[in-house]
N, C-alpha and C positions, 0 to 999 in steps of 0.2 A: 545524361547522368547515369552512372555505374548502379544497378540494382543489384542488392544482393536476394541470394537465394535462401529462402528462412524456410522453417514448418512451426506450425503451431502444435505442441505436444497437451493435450487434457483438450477434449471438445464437446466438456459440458458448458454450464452458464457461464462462466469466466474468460473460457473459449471463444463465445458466439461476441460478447464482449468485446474482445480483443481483434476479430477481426468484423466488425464495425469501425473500430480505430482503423485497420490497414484499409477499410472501406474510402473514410476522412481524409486520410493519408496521400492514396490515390487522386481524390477527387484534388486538393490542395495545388498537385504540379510539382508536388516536392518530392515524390517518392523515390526511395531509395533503397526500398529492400520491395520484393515480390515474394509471394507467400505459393510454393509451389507443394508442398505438402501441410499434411494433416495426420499424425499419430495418436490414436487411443486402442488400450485395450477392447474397447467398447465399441466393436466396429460398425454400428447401429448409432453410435453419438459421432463417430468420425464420419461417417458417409453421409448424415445431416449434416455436419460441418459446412464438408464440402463442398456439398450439393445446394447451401447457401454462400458459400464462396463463390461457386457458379456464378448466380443470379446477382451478387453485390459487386464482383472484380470482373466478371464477363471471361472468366479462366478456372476450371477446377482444378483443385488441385489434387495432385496422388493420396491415396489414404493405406495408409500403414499401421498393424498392430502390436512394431516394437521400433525401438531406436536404431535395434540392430538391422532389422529385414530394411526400416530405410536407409540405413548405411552402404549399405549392400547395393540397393536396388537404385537408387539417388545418392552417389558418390560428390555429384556438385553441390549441396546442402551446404552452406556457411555454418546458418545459424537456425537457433532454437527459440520458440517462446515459451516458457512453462507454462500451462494453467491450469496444472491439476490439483487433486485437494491440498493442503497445505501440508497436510502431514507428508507426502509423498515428495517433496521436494526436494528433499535432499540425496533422496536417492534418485529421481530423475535427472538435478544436474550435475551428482558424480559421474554418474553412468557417459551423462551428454559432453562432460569434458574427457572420460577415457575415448570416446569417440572421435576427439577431434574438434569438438562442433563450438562456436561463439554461443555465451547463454544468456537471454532475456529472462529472468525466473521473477514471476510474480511475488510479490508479497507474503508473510515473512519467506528469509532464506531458508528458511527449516523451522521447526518447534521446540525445538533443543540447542542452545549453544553447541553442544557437542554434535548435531547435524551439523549446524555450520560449520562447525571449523575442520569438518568433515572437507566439504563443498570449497571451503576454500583452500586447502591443498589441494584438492583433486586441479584448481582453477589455477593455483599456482604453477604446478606442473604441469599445464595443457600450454602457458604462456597466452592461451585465449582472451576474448573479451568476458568480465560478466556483470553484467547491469541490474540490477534491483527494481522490480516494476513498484516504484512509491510516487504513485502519480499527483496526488494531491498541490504539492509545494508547487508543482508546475501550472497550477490557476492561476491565470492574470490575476484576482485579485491577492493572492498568495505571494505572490511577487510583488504589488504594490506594498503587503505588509513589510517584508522585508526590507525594502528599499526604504520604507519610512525609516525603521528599525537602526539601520546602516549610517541613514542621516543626521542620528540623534535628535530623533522630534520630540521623541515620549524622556528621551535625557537617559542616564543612566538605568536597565533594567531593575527592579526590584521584589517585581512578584509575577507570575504567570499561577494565573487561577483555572484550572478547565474542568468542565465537568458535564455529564448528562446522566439522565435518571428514564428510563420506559423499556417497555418486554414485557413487564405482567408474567403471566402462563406462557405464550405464546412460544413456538419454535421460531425462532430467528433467523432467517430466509432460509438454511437447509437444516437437517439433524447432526452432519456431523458437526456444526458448531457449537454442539451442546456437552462434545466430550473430549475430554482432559487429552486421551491418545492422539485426537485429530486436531489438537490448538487451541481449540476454545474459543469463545467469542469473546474474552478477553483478549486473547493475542490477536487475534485473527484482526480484532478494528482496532485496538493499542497499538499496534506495530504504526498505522495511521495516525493516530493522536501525536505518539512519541516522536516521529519523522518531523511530525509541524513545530512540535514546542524546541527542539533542536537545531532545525533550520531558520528560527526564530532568535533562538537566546543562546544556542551554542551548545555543548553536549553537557548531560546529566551524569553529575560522581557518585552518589548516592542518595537509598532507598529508602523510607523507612514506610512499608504499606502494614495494613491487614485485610482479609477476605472472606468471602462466605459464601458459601451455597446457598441459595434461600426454596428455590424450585425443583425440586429433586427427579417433579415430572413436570413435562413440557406439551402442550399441545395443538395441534393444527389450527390457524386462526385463518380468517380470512383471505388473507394474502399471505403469497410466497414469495420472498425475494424482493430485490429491487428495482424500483419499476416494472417491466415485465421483461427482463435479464432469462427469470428460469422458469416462464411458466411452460415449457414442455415436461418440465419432470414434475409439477405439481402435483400428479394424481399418483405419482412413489411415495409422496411424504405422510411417513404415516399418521394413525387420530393421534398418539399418544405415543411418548418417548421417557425413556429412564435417562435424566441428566448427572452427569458426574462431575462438569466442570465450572468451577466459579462464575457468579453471573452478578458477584458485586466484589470488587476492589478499590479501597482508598486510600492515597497514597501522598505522604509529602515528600518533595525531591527534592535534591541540592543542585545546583549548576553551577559547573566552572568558576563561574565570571559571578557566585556570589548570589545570587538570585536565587529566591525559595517560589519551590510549588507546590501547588495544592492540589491533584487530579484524580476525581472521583468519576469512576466506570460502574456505574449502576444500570444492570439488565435485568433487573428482578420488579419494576417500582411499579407499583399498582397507581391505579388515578392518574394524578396529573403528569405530562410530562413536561419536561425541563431540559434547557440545555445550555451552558454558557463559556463563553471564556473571556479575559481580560488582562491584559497586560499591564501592569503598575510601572512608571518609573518616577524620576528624579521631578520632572518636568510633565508631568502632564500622565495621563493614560490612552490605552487603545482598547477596543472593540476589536477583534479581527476575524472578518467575516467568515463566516460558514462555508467551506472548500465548494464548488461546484454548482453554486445557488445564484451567483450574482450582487448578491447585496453587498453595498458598500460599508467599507469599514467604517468606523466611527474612532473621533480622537478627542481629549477634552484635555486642553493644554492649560498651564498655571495661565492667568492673566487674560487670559483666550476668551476661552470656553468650549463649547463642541464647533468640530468641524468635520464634515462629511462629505459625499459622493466626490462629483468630481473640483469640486474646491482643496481637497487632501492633495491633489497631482498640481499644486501650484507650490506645495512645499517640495516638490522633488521634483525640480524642472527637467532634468538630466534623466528623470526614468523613460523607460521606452521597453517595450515588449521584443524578442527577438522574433525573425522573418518568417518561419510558419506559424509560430502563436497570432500575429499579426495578422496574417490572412485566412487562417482558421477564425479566430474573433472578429474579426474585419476593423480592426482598429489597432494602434499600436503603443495606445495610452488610455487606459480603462481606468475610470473610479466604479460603474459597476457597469453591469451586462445584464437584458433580458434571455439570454439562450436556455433554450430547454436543457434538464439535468442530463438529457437524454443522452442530447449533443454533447455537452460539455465532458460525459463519460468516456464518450470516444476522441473527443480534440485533443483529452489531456496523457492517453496512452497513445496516440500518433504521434505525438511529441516523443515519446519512449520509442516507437520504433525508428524514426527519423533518427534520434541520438545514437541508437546502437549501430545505423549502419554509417552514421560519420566516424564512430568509433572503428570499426570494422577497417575503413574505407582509409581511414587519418592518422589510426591512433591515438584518437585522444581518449582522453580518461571519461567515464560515465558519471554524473551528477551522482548519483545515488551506487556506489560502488560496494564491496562487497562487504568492504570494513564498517559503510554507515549500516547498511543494512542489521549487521552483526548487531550493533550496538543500538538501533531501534529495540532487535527482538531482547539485546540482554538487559535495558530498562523495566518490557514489562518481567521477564524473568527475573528480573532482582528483586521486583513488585509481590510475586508470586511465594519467592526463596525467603523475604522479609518475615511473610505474612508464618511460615513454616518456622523458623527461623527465630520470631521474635524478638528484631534486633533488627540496627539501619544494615543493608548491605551495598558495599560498593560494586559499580560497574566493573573496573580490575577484578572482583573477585571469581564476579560471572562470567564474563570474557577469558579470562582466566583456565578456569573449571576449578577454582578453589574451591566454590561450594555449591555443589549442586543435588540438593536435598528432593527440591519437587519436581526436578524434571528428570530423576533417576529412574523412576517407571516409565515414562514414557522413552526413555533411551531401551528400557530394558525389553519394552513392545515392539520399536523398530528393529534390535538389534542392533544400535549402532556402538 
């Protein structure tokens, strides 16, 4: 099998992250790209990187302090994975398509429509690959939802309800989630929400949210991050933080195909926590499980009643998992799964690297390409433009740049 040659560019948590996937990857038999670099400014996080790339692929790889010095120095380089903070993304993969280079770029594509649409000229004229890391849809159970969806089990869609409520005080896994320049822990886990309810029910035309600050300051709670992802930088995070960026958003959306939503992003909720989502149709409803946990969906059909685990995979006889999901899960027909979140974190970005280098390798087109990507972040930004705005706004308008009222400072912070 042809490997390609990639580097992982950002090697902090998101970093260590992602090659754990190229770890999974490996072990699989499938791999298809080889991780021979590591670039960060931070040549203290690149050289940890590395030096755990050592010890998990049995190969370290080079570590370099700009795009350019490895250009230079590693001329064979394909491709790139972004995983730096988010706000930086868009200037790491204009830069990495003036280079030449295929881009894997984490979640969102930028924090601004006008980063993206930055990123995606820079993409168009490189003629390169570039792939959106929106790993979630790729859960076998994620995929059973869909396949229900397809078969018209639930009958025509009519409502997608989602919502979660917890945060408290607490900084949420790092500090730059807490501020407006760097994306927000709205964008930051929206851009995930909006991927799921879309690859679901089809794309979102318009907004109508409102939002609020409720925590103005944020502070160190017990844990940092998730699972243990970033407890090497645990003891940088400061007692106390000044928050700038919304930590509650609630929003009803329109889709396509008719169907109204209800999605409420609560990070401020003291007490109890909550989390839910549901899917309404013609014929019945769904439950659709929690991304990366295992639990089986639930469906409660007219006539029926409830139907769950693996009794749901008798109305879709025809589903089947494709050939690494398969032997990553060890099954190739799931109604649910015991694997640790741990694993599952890494199964479902080795899935991302495998598809870049069949793209690479085939050209074909990436699942999550540059346009869906665009259109996850311009959801919650229509979400955000609403709430400013006072009035439904459409996805054309944001995609667009018709109106771009609250993300005009943060363009005017990057420069873009």
């Amino acid at each position: 099998m042809i490997k390609i040659p990639i580097a992982i560019i950002g090697a902090g948590g998101m970093g260590g992250r992602h090659l754990r996937a190229l770890g999974a990857l490996y072990e699989s038999g499938m791999a298809n790209v080889e991780l021979v670099g590591v670039c960060d400014k931070n040549e203290g996080n690149a050289n940890h990187l590395a030096d755990n790339a050592k010890e998990l692929l049995g190969k370290r790889p080079a570590v370099f302090n700009s795009l350019e010095n490895m250009k230079k120095e590693m001329p064979e380089i394909e491709a790139v994975d972004i995983t730096t903070d988010s706000g930086s993304h868009h200037q790491v993969a204009e830069e990495a398509f003036n280079l030449g280079y295929n881009v894997l770029c984490e979640k969102p594509l930028a924090i601004t429509i006008k980063g993206s649409n930055k990123v995606i000229e820079a993409w168009k004229k490189s003629g390169k690959v570039l792939s959106v890391a929106e790993q979630e849809r790729r859960d076998p159970i994620c995929r059973l939802t869909k396949a229900l969806l397809e078969a018209d089990v639930i009958g025509n869609p009519y409502s997608f309800l989602n919502g979660s409520a917890r945060g408290s005080k607490d900084i949420i896994i790092l500090p730059w989630r807490h501020h407006k320049n760097m994306g927000g822990i709205f964008v930051d886990a929206g851009v995930h929400i909006v991927d799921q309810m879309m690859y679901y029910l089809g794309d979102i035309e318009e907004v109508y949210a409102v939002s609020k600050l409720w925590e103005k300051k944020r502070y160190k709670g017990e844990k940092i991050g998730v699972s243990n992802f970033y407890e090497k930088w645990a003891s940088s995070v400061p007692n106390e933080i000044e928050a700038d960026s919304e930590d509650m958003v609630i929003s009803t959306l329109k889709f396509k195909n008719g169907a109204i939503g209800q999605w409420t992003s609560f990070y401020a909720a003291h007490g109890e926590i909550t989390e839910y989502a549901m899917i309404y149709g013609s014929k019945g409803s769904m439950t659709p499980a929690k991304q990366r946990r295992g639990d089986p969906l639930r469906l409660n059909l007219d006539g029926i009643g409830e139907i769950s685990g693996d009794q749901v995979l008798e109305l879709v006889p025809n589903f089947h998992l494709d050939e690494l999901t398969s032997r990553l899960f060890k099954s190739e027909r799931l109604g649910s799964y015991k694997t640790p979140f741990e694993d599952v974190d890494k199964f479902l970005v080795a899935l991302e690297y495998y598809e870049l280098g069949q793209c690479i390798t085939d050209g074909t087109k990436p699942e999550v390409d540059a346009y869906v990507g665009r259109k996850d972040l311009a959801v919650c930004n229509a979400a955000l433009e609403s709430s400013v705005l006072g009035r439904t706004v459409t996805i054309e308008e944001i995609e667009n740049e018709i109106t771009s009222e609250y993300e005009s400072s943060i363009n005017d912070y990057w420069k873009i």
